[in-house]
C-alpha positions in Angstrom: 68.4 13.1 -24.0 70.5 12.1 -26.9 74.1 11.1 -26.7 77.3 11.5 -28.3 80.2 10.0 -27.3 83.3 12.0 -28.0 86.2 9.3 -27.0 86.9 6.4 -25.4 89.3 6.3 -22.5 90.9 3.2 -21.0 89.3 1.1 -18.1 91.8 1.0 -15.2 91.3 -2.1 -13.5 91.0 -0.1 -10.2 88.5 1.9 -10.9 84.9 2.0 -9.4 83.6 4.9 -10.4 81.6 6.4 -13.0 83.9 8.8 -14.8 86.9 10.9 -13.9 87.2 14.2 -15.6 87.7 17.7 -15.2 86.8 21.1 -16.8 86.8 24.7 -16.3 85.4 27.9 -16.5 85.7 31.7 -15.9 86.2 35.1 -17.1 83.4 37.4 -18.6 79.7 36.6 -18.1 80.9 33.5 -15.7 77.8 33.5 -13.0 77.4 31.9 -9.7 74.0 33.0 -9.5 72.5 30.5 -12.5 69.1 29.8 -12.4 69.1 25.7 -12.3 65.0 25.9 -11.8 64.8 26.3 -15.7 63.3 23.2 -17.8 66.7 21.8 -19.6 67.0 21.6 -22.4 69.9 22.0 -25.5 73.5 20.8 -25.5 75.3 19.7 -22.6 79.0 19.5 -22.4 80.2 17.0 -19.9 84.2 16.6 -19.5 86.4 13.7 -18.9 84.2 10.6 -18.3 86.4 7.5 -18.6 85.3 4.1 -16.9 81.4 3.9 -17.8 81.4 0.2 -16.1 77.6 -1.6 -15.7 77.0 1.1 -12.8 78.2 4.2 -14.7 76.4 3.3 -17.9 73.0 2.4 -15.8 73.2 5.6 -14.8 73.5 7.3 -17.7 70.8 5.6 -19.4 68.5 6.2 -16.2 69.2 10.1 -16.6 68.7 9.9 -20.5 65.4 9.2 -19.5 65.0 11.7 -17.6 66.1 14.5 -20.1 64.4 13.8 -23.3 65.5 17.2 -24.5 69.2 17.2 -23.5 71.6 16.2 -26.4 75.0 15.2 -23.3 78.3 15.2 -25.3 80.5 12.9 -23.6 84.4 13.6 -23.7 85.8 10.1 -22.5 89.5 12.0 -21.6 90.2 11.7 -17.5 90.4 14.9 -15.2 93.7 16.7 -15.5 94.4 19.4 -12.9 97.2 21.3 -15.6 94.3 20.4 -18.6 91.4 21.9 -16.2 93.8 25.7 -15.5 94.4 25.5 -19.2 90.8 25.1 -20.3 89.5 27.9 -17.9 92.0 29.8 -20.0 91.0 29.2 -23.4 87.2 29.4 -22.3 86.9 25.8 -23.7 84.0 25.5 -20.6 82.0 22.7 -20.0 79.1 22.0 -18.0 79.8 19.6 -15.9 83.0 18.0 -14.7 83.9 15.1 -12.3 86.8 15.0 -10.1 88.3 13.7 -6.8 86.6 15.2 -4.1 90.2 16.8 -2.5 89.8 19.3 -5.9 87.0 20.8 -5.0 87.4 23.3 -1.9 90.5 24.3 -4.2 88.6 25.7 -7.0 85.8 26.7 -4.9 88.5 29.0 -3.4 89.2 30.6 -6.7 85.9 31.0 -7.8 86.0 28.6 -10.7 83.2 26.6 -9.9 79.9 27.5 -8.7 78.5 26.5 -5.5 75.5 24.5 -5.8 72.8 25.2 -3.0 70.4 26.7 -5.3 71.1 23.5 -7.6 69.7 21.3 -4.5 67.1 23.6 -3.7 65.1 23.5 -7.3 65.5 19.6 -7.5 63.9 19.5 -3.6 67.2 17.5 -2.3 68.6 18.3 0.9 72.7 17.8 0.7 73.0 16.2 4.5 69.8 14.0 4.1 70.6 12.1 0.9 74.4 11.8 1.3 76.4 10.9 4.5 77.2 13.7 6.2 80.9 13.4 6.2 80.5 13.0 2.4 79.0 16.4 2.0 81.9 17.6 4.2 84.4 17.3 1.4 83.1 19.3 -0.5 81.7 22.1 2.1 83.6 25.5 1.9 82.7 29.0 3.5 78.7 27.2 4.8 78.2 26.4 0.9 78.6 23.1 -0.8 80.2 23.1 -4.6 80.0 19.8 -5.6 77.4 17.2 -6.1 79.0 13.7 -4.2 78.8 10.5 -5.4 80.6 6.8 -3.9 82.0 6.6 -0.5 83.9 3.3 -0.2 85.4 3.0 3.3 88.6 0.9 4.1 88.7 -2.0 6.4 91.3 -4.6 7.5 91.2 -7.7 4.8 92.3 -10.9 6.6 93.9 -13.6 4.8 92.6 -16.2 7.4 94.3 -19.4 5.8 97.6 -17.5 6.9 95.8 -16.3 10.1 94.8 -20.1 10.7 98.3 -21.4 10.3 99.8 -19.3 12.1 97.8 -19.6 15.5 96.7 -15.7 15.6 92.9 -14.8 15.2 91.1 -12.1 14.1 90.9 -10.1 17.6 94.3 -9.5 17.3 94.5 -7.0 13.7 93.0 -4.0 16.4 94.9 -1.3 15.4 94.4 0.3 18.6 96.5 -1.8 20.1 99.7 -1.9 19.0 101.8 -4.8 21.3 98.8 -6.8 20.0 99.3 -6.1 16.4 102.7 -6.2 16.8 102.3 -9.3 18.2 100.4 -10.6 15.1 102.8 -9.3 12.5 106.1 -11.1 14.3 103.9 -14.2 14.3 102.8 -14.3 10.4 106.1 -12.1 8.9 108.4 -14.2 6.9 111.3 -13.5 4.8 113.7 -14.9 2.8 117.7 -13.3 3.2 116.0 -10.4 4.6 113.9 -10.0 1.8 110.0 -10.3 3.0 107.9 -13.0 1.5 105.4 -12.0 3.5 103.9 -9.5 5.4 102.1 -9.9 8.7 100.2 -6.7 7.6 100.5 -4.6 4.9 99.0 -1.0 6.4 99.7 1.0 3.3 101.6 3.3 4.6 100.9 6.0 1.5 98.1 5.1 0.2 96.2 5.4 3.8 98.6 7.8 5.4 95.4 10.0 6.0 93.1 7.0 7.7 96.5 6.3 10.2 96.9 9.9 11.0 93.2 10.9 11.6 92.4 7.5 13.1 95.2 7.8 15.5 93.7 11.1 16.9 95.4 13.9 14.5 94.5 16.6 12.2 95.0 17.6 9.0 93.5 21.0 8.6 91.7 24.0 10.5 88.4 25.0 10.7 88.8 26.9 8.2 90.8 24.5 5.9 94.1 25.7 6.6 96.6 22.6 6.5 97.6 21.7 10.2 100.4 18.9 9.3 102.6 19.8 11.8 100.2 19.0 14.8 102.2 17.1 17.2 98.5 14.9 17.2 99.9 13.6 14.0 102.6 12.2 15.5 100.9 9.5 16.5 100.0 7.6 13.3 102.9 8.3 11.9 104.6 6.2 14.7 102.6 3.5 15.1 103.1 3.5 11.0 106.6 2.9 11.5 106.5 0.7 14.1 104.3 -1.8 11.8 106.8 -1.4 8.7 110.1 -1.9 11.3 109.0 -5.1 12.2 108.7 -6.4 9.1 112.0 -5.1 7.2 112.1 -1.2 7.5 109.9 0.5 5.5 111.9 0.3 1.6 111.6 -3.4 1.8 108.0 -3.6 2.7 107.5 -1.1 -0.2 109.4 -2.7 -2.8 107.8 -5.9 -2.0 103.9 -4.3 -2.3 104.8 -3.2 -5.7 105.8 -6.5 -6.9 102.1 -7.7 -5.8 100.1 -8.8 -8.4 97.5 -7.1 -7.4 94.4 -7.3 -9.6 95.6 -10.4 -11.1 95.6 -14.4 -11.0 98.4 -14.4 -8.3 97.2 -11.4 -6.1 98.6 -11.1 -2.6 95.8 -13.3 -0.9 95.9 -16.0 -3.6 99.6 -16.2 -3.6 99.3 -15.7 0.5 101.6 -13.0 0.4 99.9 -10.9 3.2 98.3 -12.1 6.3 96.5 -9.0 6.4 96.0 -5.6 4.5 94.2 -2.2 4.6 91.6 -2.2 1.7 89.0 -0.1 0.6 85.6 -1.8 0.0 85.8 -2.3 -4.0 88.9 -4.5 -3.4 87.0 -7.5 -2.2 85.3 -7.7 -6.0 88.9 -8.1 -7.4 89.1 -11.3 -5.3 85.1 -12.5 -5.8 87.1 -14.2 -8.6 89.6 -16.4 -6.9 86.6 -17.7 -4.1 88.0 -20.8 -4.2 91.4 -19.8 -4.0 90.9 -17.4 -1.0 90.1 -17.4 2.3 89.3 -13.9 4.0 87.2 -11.9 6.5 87.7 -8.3 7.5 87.7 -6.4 10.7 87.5 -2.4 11.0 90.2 -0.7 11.3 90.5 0.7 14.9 91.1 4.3 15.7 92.9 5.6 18.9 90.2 5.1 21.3 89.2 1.6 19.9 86.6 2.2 17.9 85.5 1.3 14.5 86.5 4.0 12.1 86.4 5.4 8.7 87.7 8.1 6.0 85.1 9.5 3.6 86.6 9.5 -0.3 85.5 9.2 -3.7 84.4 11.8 -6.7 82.2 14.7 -7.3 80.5 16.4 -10.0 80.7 20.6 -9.9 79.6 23.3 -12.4 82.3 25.3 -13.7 82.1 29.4 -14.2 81.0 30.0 -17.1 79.1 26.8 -18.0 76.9 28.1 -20.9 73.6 25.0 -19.7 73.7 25.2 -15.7 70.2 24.0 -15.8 70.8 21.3 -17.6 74.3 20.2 -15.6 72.4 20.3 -12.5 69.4 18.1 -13.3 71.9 15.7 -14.8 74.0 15.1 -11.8 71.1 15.3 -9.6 69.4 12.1 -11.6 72.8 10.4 -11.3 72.7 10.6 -7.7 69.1 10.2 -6.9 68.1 7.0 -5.1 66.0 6.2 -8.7 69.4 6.1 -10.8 71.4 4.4 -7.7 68.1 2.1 -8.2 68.9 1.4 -12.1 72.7 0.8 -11.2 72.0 -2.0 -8.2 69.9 -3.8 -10.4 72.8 -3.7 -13.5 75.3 -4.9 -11.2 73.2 -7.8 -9.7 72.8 -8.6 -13.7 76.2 -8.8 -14.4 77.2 -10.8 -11.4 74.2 -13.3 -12.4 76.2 -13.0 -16.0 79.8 -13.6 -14.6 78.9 -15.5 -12.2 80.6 -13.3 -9.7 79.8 -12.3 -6.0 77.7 -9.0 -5.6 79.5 -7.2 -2.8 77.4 -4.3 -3.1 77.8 -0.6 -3.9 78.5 2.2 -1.4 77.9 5.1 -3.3 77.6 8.3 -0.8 73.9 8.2 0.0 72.8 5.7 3.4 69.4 5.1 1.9 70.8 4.2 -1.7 72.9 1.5 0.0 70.6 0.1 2.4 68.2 0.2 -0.7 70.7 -1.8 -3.0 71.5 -4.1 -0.2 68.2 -4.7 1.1 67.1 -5.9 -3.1 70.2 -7.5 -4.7 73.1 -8.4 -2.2 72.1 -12.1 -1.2 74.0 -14.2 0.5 77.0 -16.3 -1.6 77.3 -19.9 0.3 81.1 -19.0 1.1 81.0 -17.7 4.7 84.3 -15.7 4.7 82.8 -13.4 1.7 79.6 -12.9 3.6 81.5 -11.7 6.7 83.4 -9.2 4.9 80.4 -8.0 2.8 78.8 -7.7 5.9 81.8 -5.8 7.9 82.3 -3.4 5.0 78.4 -2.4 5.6 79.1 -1.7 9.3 81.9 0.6 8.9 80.5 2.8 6.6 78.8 4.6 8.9 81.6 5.7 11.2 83.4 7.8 8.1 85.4 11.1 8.6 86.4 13.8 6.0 89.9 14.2 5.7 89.0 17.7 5.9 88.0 20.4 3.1 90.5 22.6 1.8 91.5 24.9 -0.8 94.7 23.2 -0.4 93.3 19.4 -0.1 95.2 17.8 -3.1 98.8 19.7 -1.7 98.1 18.0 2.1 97.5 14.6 0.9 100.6 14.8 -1.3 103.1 16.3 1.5 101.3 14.5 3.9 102.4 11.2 2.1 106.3 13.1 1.2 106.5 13.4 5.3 105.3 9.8 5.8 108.1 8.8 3.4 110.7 10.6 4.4 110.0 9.5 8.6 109.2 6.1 7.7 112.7 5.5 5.7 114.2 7.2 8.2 115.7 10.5 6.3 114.1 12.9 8.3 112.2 12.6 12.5 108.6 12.5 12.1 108.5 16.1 14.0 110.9 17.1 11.1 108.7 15.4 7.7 105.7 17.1 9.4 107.0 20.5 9.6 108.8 20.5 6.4 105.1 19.5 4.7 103.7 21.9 6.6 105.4 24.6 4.9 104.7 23.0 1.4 101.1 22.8 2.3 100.6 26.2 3.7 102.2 28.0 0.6 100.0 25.8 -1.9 97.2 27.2 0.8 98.3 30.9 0.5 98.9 30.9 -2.7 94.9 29.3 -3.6 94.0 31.8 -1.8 95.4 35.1 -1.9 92.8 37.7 -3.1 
């Protein structure tokens, strides 16, 4: 496979993932019948892929390999949902395309993408047996599956225990199924300054996990059938015990506007400058603190869900095919040797290199597929010699197997983003949480009815 690299997009210090991208495809001779058994070969066009860290670029040299006879252009611009409509448009198609995993049902719905059974079939992979199943949920519409999966990195509850430690509470006490407990935690860590927090008992991120509080707590988002369900009085819960945790420390606005002053993925982050005796995290957030080991001291418990047991929400990026892709062959094999255990195989041992390099801690990589973790923790996550690291490395690896989707739907991206408007609004007080709900319900269903109608 030869390579050509088209541009070169920014690294966001956030990101863990290969690529982000998008693309689109349509109109005459579009086929969702492509024969994906062929031998690639020729040009394939690949949209969007930014962020080609040591695991990315591991990848792509493993599938390289793989595809002697495959020139890949590479178009380093990220995924645009307005850029994708307007390419499908011009016919500017390209093969392949990565995106967030809440795209996908929604241009499955309109036919712009192909599903991808037959893709699985002639590369002998079986969707539910390599990737979690939850994973392959996401990305599930009408009993076919349009998108090829890849990372899954589950959040958890990051204690700062040197806060913990002075204060007198211990780690039993972050269940977030138990809310006089937690509450009981926050009062005794919260501290402020003229009403002004200076730090927050926990930090729950109200927006940012608005969908782990709500499912966790025992709600729904959509229908079988993908249909947005935000006004489920089941959501209710979450969304209380959401502002129940904010109340106590400040009212939601100052708990907000003192996150966004956190220096998050630098020298003085919120565990360095003890800013937070606890926060929801995903799992790539611990390798933005492997820096400051000597400055931190954390563990991690799982967050809780309304019964009291460990739980999990399934997220991260997909690969899909648009209509009209002129090398569906080639797309296919490509994405398949991304994901395969061999190429999750070539990215493990890149990361464990770079860590040797840096001298940082190797937290691991959860990237979709149980036996590609266990695999790359089995060979290169040892343990570091700092206790609290191990523990959370450790904790991260337990939860991942109690993940959820949030729920496939052609109107996924809408629901997470009125979902979060609702959570606002009740949390600041503007609107009842019966009242943010069943305003974003009506947002959400006309973004459904209008993906699709026809």
């Amino acid at each position: 496979m030869r390579r050509r690299i088209l541009g070169i997009a920014a690294l966001t210090a956030s990101a863990v993932v290969l690529v982000g991208c998008g693309g689109g495809g349509g109109g005459e001779g579009s086929d969702s019948a492509a024969d994906f058994s062929t031998e690639p070969t020729g040009t394939m066009k690949a949209w969007g892929f930014e962020n080609a860290d040591d695991v990315g670029q591991s990848r792509v040299d493993f599938a390289e390999e793989q595809l002697s006879d495959v020139e890949v252009e590479l178009d380093a611009t990220a995924f645009d949902a307005q850029k994708f409509t307007t390419r499908i448009a011009s016919g500017d198609v390209p093969d392949v395309v990565q995106m967030d995993r809440r795209y996908v049902t929604t241009y499955a719905a309109q036919d712009l993408i192909m599903p991808l059974d037959d893709c699985f079939e002639a590369h002998d992979v079986s969707a539910r047996d390599h990737w979690y199943p939850f994973v392959v949920d996401d990305v599930t519409y009408e009993d076919a599956v349009w998108a090829v999966p890849q990372f899954y990195q589950p959040p958890a509850v990051l204690l700062n225990t040197r806060v913990l430690d002075a204060a007198g509470v211990t780690a039993e006490e972050f269940d977030t199924s138990d809310m006089d407990a937690l509450l009981g935690a926050i009062g005794k860590l919260y501290q402020e300054s003229g009403g002004v927090p200076t730090r927050l008992g926990f930090d729950p991120v109200a927006t940012g996990q608005g969908g782990l509080w709500v499912l966790g707590m025992g709600g729904q988002l959509t229908d079988a059938d993908g249909a947005p369900t935000l006004d489920d009085p089941s959501n209710l819960a979450g969304i209380e015990a959401l502002k129940q945790i904010t109340d106590a420390q400040g009212g939601f606005a100052s708990v907000k506007s003192f996150t966004d002053s956190f220096d998050t993925f630098g020298d003085n982050n919120q565990y360095v400058a003890d800013q937070v005796g606890a926060q929801v995290n995903a799992q790539w957030y611990p390798n933005v603190l492997s820096p400051y080991v000597d400055q931190v001291q954390i563990e991690a418990v799982p967050f809780r869900n309304a019964d009291g047991e460990p739980f999990s929400v399934a997220s991260g990026t997909a690969f899909v095919i648009p209509m009209g892709a002129e090398n569906p062959a080639a797309a296919c094999a490509w994405m398949i040797n991304l994901t395969s255990d061999d190429g999750w195989t070539a990215a493990g041992e890149a990361r464990a290199q770079t860590r040797a390099e840096d001298g940082g801690i190797n937290t691991g990589l959860f990237t979709g597929s149980p036996s590609a973790d266990q695999m790359i923790r089995e060979k290169w996550v040892v343990e570091t010699g700092n206790p609290g690291f191990d523990q959370v490395i450790s904790a991260y690896y337990d939860v991942v197997d109690y993940g959820q989707s949030f729920g496939s739907s052609p109107a996924g991206q809408e629901i997470q983003n009125e979902l979060n408007n609702a959570i606002t609004a009740a949390l600041l007080g503007d609107k009842t949480a019966e009242e943010a709900l069943q305003d974003a319900q009506q947002a959400a269903m006309r973004a459904y009815e209008n993906t699709t109608a026809g």
